[in-house]
N, C-alpha and C positions, 0 to 999 in steps of 0.2 A: 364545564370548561376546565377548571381546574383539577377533573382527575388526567386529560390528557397533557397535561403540563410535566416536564420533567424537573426533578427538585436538583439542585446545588449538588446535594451528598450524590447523587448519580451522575450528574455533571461530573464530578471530581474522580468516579469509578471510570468513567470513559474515556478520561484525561490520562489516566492512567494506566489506563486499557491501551491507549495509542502510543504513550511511551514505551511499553510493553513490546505490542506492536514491531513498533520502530528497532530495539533492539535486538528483537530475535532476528527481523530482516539482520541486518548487520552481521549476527553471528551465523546466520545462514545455517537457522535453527529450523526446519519446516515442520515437525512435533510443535514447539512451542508457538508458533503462527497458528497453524489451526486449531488449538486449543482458544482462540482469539478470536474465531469466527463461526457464525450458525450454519449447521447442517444444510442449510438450505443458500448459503452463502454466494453471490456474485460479484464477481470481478472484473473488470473495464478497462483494457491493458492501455499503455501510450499509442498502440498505431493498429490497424487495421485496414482492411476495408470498408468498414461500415463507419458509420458517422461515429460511435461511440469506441471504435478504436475493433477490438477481439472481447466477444463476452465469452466470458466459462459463469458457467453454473452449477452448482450444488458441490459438498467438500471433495468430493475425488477431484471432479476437472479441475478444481481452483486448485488441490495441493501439487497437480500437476505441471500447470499454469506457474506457480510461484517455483517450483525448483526446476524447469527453463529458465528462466529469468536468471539461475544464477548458473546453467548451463552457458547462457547466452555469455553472460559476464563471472569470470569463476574469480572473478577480486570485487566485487560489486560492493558499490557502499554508500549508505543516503546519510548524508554526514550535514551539521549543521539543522536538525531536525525543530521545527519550532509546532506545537499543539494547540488546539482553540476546541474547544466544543462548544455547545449552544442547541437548549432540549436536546433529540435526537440524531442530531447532525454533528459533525468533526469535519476536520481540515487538519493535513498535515503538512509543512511545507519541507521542501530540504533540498540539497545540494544532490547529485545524481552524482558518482562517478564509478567507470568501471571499463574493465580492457577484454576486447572480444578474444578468440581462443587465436586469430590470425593478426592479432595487435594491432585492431584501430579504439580508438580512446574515445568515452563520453565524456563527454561534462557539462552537466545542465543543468537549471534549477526545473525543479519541478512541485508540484503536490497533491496529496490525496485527500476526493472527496467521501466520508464515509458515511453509511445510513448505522443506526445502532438498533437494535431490537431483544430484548430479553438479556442486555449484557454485556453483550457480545456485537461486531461487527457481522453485520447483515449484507451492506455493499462497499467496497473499496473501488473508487474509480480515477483511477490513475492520469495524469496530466505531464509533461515535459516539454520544455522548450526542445523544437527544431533547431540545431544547432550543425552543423557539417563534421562528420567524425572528425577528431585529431588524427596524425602521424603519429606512428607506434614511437615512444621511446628507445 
Protein backbone atom coordinates (compact mmCIF):
# COMPACT_ATOMS: atom_id res chain seq x y z
CA UNK A 1 0.00 0.00 0.00
CA UNK A 2 2.51 2.33 0.89
CA UNK A 3 4.51 2.19 -2.38
CA UNK A 4 1.31 3.64 -4.08
CA UNK A 5 1.12 6.49 -1.84
CA UNK A 6 2.56 9.82 -2.92
CA UNK A 7 5.02 11.50 -0.43
CA UNK A 8 4.83 15.54 0.69
CA UNK A 9 8.28 16.34 -1.29
CA UNK A 10 6.17 15.33 -4.61
CA UNK A 11 3.05 16.85 -3.30
CA UNK A 12 5.12 20.16 -3.01
CA UNK A 13 6.77 19.31 -6.83
CA UNK A 14 3.06 19.24 -8.28
CA UNK A 15 2.27 22.32 -6.24
CA UNK A 16 4.61 23.83 -8.01
CA UNK A 17 4.14 22.14 -11.17
CA UNK A 18 0.54 23.96 -11.14
CA UNK A 19 1.93 27.39 -10.28
CA UNK A 20 3.99 26.88 -13.10
CA UNK A 21 1.25 25.80 -14.90
CA UNK A 22 -0.83 28.78 -14.20
CA UNK A 23 1.77 31.23 -15.23
CA UNK A 24 2.76 30.20 -18.54
CA UNK A 25 -1.20 30.24 -19.07
CA UNK A 26 -0.95 33.94 -18.32
CA UNK A 27 2.06 34.77 -20.35
CA UNK A 28 0.43 32.78 -23.14
CA UNK A 29 3.67 30.75 -23.15
CA UNK A 30 2.46 27.25 -25.13
CA UNK A 31 6.51 25.90 -25.04
CA UNK A 32 6.50 26.42 -21.38
CA UNK A 33 2.73 24.59 -20.87
CA UNK A 34 3.74 21.67 -22.56
CA UNK A 35 6.99 21.25 -21.10
CA UNK A 36 4.25 20.64 -18.01
CA UNK A 37 2.38 17.95 -19.52
CA UNK A 38 2.98 13.90 -20.65
CA UNK A 39 3.34 12.95 -24.16
CA UNK A 40 0.40 11.20 -23.73
CA UNK A 41 -1.57 14.24 -22.24
CA UNK A 42 -5.58 14.84 -22.05
CA UNK A 43 -7.53 17.83 -22.03
CA UNK A 44 -11.40 18.35 -21.08
CA UNK A 45 -12.20 21.87 -22.47
CA UNK A 46 -15.39 23.98 -20.50
CA UNK A 47 -18.08 23.22 -23.13
CA UNK A 48 -18.64 20.69 -25.77
CA UNK A 49 -20.91 18.31 -26.90
CA UNK A 50 -20.19 15.50 -24.85
CA UNK A 51 -20.87 15.39 -21.28
CA UNK A 52 -17.10 16.07 -20.56
CA UNK A 53 -17.11 19.18 -22.51
CA UNK A 54 -14.26 18.59 -25.99
CA UNK A 55 -11.42 16.03 -25.30
CA UNK A 56 -8.03 16.46 -27.21
CA UNK A 57 -5.53 13.82 -26.57
CA UNK A 58 -1.91 13.19 -26.74
CA UNK A 59 0.65 16.57 -27.01
CA UNK A 60 -0.14 17.84 -30.55
CA UNK A 61 -4.02 18.01 -30.11
CA UNK A 62 -3.70 19.41 -26.67
CA UNK A 63 -0.82 22.18 -27.85
CA UNK A 64 -3.36 22.99 -30.39
CA UNK A 65 -6.32 22.87 -28.01
CA UNK A 66 -4.38 25.33 -25.62
CA UNK A 67 -3.42 28.09 -28.23
CA UNK A 68 -7.27 28.40 -29.43
CA UNK A 69 -8.16 29.22 -26.26
CA UNK A 70 -5.97 32.08 -26.54
CA UNK A 71 -7.10 32.64 -30.28
CA UNK A 72 -10.47 32.56 -28.86
CA UNK A 73 -9.58 35.26 -26.23
CA UNK A 74 -6.21 37.13 -27.38
CA UNK A 75 -6.12 39.04 -23.59
CA UNK A 76 -7.08 35.80 -21.72
CA UNK A 77 -6.19 35.61 -17.96
CA UNK A 78 -6.91 33.23 -14.89
CA UNK A 79 -6.20 35.69 -12.35
CA UNK A 80 -6.61 35.15 -8.58
CA UNK A 81 -5.31 31.45 -9.08
CA UNK A 82 -5.53 29.28 -5.64
CA UNK A 83 -3.48 25.27 -5.81
CA UNK A 84 -4.29 22.14 -3.68
CA UNK A 85 -2.82 18.82 -4.53
CA UNK A 86 -3.49 15.63 -2.54
CA UNK A 87 -1.42 12.13 -3.84
CA UNK A 88 -1.94 12.36 -7.46
CA UNK A 89 -4.67 14.59 -7.93
CA UNK A 90 -4.50 18.89 -8.15
CA UNK A 91 -7.23 21.34 -8.38
CA UNK A 92 -6.74 24.69 -9.44
CA UNK A 93 -9.14 27.41 -8.96
CA UNK A 94 -9.35 31.06 -10.47
CA UNK A 95 -10.99 33.86 -11.97
CA UNK A 96 -11.48 33.44 -15.86
CA UNK A 97 -11.48 36.76 -17.75
CA UNK A 98 -11.00 37.43 -21.41
CA UNK A 99 -12.50 39.54 -24.57
CA UNK A 100 -13.41 37.61 -27.86
CA UNK A 101 -11.76 39.05 -31.04
CA UNK A 102 -15.71 40.86 -31.75
CA UNK A 103 -15.74 42.26 -28.01
CA UNK A 104 -17.96 40.07 -25.92
CA UNK A 105 -16.39 39.69 -22.35
CA UNK A 106 -16.00 36.64 -19.91
CA UNK A 107 -15.81 36.65 -16.56
CA UNK A 108 -16.20 33.61 -14.46
CA UNK A 109 -14.77 31.73 -11.76
CA UNK A 110 -13.66 28.53 -12.78
CA UNK A 111 -11.16 25.42 -11.97
CA UNK A 112 -8.99 22.67 -12.91
CA UNK A 113 -9.22 19.22 -12.28
CA UNK A 114 -5.62 17.62 -12.89
CA UNK A 115 -4.38 13.80 -12.83
CA UNK A 116 -0.40 13.79 -12.28
CA UNK A 117 1.71 10.95 -13.61
CA UNK A 118 5.65 10.63 -13.86
CA UNK A 119 5.87 14.55 -12.94
CA UNK A 120 4.08 16.06 -15.05
CA UNK A 121 0.17 16.77 -15.69
CA UNK A 122 -1.30 13.68 -17.25
CA UNK A 123 -5.07 15.31 -17.37
CA UNK A 124 -6.25 18.84 -17.17
CA UNK A 125 -10.15 19.01 -17.03
CA UNK A 126 -11.35 22.26 -17.14
CA UNK A 127 -14.65 23.58 -15.32
CA UNK A 128 -16.33 27.30 -15.65
CA UNK A 129 -19.35 29.00 -14.40
CA UNK A 130 -22.08 29.55 -17.19
CA UNK A 131 -22.32 33.02 -16.99
CA UNK A 132 -24.08 35.30 -20.08
CA UNK A 133 -21.20 37.15 -22.17
CA UNK A 134 -20.66 40.78 -20.97
CA UNK A 135 -21.08 43.97 -23.44
CA UNK A 136 -17.86 44.83 -24.98
CA UNK A 137 -16.40 47.99 -23.27
Amino acid sequence: MADTMISSVEERRYLELLKSFADAWNRHDIDALMTCVTDDCVFETVSGSEVFGTRYQGHDAVRLAFIQAWETFPDAQWVDGRHFVCGDRGVSEWMFRGTTLDGIRTVANGCDLFTFKGGKIAVKNAFRKNRPPLAAR
